[in-house]
C-alpha positions in Angstrom: -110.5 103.7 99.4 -111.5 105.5 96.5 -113.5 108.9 97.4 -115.4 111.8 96.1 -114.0 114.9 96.9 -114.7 118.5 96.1 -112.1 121.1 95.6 -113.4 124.3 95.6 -110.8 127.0 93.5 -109.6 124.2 91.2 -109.0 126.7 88.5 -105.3 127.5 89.4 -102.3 127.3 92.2 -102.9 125.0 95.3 -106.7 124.0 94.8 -105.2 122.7 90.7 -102.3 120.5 92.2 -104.4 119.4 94.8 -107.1 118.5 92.3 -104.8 116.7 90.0 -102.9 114.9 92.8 -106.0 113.4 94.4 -107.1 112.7 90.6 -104.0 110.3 90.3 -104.4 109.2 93.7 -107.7 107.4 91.8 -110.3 109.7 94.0 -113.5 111.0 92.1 -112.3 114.5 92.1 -114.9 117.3 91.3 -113.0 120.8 90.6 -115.0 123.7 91.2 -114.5 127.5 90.2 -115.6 130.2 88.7 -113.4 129.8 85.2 -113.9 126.1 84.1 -111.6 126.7 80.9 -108.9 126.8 82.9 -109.9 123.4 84.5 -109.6 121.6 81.4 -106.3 119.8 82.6 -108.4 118.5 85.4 -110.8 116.8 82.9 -107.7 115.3 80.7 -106.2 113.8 84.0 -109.6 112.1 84.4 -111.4 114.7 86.6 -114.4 116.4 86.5 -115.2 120.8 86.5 -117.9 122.6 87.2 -118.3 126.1 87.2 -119.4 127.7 90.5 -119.0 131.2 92.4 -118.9 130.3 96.0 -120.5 133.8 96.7 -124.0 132.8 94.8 -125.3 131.0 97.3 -128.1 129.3 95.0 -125.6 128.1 92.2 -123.7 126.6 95.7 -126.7 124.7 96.4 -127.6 123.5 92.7 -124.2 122.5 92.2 -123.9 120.3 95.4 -127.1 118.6 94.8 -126.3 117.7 91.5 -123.0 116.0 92.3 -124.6 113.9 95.0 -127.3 112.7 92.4 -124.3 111.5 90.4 -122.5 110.2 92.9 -124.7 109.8 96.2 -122.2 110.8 98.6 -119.2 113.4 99.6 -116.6 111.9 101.4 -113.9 115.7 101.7 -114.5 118.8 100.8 -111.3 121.0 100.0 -111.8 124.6 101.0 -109.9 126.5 99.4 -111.4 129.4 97.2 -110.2 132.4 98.3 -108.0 135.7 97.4 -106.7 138.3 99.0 -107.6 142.0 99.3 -104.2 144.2 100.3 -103.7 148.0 100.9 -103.8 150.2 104.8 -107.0 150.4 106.6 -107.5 153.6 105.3 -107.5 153.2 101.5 -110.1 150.2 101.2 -113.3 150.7 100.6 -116.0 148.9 102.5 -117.2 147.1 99.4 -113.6 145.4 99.1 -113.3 144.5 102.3 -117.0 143.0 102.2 -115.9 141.1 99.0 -112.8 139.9 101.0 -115.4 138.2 103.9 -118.1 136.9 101.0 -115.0 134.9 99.4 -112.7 133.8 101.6 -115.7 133.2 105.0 -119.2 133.3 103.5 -118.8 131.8 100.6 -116.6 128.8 102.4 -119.2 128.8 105.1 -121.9 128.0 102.6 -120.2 125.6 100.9 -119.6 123.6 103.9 -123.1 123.8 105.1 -124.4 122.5 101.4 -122.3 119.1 102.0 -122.9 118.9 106.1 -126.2 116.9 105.6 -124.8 114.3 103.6 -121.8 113.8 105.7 -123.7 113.7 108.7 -126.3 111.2 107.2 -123.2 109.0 106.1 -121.6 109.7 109.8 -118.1 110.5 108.0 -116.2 112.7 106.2 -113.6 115.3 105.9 -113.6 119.3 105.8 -109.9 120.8 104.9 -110.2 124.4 105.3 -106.9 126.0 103.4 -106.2 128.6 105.8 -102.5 130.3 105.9 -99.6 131.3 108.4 -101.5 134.8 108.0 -104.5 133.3 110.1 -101.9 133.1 113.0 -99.9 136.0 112.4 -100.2 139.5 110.4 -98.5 142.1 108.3 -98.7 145.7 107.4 -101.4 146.6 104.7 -103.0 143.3 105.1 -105.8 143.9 108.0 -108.7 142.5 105.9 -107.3 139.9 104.1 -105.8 138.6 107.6 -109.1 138.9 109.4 -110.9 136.3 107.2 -107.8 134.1 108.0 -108.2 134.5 111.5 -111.8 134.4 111.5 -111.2 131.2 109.3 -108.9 129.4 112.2 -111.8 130.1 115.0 -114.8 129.4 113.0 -112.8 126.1 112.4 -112.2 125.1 115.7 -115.6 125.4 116.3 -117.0 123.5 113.7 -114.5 120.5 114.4 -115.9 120.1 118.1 -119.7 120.4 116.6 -119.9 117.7 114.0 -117.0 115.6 115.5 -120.1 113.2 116.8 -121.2 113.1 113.7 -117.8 111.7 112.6 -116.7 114.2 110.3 -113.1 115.5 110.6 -112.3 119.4 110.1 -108.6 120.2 109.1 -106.6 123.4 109.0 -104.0 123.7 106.5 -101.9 126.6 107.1 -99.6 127.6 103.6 -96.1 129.0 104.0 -95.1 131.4 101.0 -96.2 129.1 98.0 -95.5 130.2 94.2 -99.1 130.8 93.0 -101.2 133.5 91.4 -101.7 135.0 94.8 -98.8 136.8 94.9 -99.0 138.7 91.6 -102.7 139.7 92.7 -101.1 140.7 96.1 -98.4 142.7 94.6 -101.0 144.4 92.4 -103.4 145.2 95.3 -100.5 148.4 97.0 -101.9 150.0 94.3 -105.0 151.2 96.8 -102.3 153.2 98.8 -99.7 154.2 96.3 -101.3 157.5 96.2 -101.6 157.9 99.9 -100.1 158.7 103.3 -99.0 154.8 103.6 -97.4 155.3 100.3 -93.6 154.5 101.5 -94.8 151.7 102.8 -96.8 150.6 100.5 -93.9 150.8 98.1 -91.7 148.9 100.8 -94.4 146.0 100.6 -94.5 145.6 97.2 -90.9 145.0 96.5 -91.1 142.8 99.3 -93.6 140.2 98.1 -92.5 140.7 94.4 -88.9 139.3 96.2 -90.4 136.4 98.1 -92.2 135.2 95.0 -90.0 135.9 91.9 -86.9 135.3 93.8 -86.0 131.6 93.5 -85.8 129.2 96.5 -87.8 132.1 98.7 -90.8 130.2 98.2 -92.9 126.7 97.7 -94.6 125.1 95.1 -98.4 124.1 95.1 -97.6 120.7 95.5 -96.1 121.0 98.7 -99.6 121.7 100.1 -100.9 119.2 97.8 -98.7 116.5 99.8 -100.0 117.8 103.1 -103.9 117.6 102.1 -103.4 114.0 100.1 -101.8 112.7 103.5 -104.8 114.3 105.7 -107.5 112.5 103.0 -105.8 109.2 103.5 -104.9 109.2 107.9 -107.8 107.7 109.7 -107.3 110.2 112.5 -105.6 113.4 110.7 -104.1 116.7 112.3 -106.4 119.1 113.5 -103.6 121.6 112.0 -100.9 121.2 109.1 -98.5 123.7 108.4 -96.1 123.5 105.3 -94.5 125.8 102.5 -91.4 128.4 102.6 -90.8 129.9 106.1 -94.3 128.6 107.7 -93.0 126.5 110.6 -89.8 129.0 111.3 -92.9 132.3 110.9 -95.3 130.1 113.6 -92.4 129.4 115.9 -92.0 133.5 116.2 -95.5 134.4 116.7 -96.2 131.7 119.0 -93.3 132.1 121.7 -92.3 135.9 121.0 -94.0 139.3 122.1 -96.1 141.2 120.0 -93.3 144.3 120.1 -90.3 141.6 119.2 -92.9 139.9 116.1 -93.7 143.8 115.1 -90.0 144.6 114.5 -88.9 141.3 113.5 -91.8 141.8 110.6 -91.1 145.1 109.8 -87.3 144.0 109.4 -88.1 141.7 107.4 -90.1 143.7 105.0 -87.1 146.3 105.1 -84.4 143.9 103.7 -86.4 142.8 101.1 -87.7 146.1 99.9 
């Protein structure tokens, strides 16, 4: 069946291919960020783009209530605005790490609360929250930007058992290393402690994403995810979780059955080799 569906952070890496693949699926696909010029492919493909910040919470509102007077329902919403703020404990400042929560947690809370009452009045539809492997597991240098994650898997959970009488369906989608703009941003973001006691590391952490993303075959493209979100908008009864992308189910495997000492090492070896 043909549905509307919102993607939030349409502009560029997953939430574009995911746009564009649902678009030639033949969904009404409405791509939503902040920079709508770079949504312009969405609009060739047969899409639509509108500009909103999922941080102001009255353009959130507006925006929602004009695309159910177009289209009078909202049958998914793709979560997946978000970036991430890197750099030790120490070296970022409160208003970063604030930004970090009003993005990737309060701004995805609002959103979702702006299309509950329709869904609910319809008794159907889909939430697909784009979480990460870093929701499950962490790394050095990445404390905030792993807190929203986790925050993000438990404030999930608990919104899947709430409106599940409702009939709407909340999905986790858990990215592996996928070849987006995240990684230059991330690679950027050491800068906070290059100055610093964490310096070494720092250093150590940079080389090591640069390495994972530049390096070919060491990690996925967008579409990959793209796949795993078209397949959870079609199944009448999808996952609760998906996992997919470069080293996700092999990362998962060594969080969930491994000590926190044996993970530690294993991810500070890791980071080591590739540095």
């Amino acid at each position: 069946m043909k549905k509307v569906i919102l993607v939030t952070g349409a502009s560029s890496g997953i939430g574009k291919a995911t746009a564009l693949q649902l678009i030639e699926e033949g969904h009404t696909v409405y791509g939503l960020a902040r920079r709508v010029e770079n949504m312009q492919d969405l609009i060739a493909a047969g899409g639509k783009a509108m500009s909103m910040d999922v941080t102001v919470h009255n353009q959130v509102k507006a925006v929602i209530s004009e695309i159910l007077k177009k289209e009078q329902r909202i049958d998914v919403l793709v979560n997946n605005a978000g970036f991430a703020v890197y750099g030790a404990i120490e070296d970022v400042s409160y208003d970063d790490a604030k930004r970090q929560f009003e993005v990737n947690m309060f701004g995805l809370a609002e959103v979702t609360k702006a299309v509950l009452p329709t869904m609910r009045s319809q008794q159907s539809g889909k939430i697909i929250n784009i979480s990460s492997v870093g929701g499950k597991i962490y790394s050095p240098l990445g404390a905030w930007y792993h807190a929203t994650k986790h925050a993000l898997e438990g404030w999930s959970d608990c919104l899947r058992i709430e409106v599940k009488q409702f009939g709407i369906d909340v999905v986790i989608v858990e990215p592996g290393a996928i070849k987006t703009e995240f990684g230059e941003v991330m690679a950027e973001n050491f800068a906070r402690s290059e100055h610093s006691v964490y310096a070494p590391l720092a250093h150590n952490m940079m080389n090591a994403v640069k390495s994972t993303y530049e390096t070919k075959g060491q990690s996925s493209p967008p579409t990959v995810i793209a796949d795993v979100i078209s397949k959870a908008v079609k199944s009448p009864k999808p996952k609760t979780r998906y996992s997919a992308g470069k080293m996700a189910a092999q990362t998962l495997f060594f969080r969930k059955w491994f000590s926190d000492r044996f993970f530690d090492k294993t991810i500070m070896n890791m980071i080591s080799k590739r540095a």
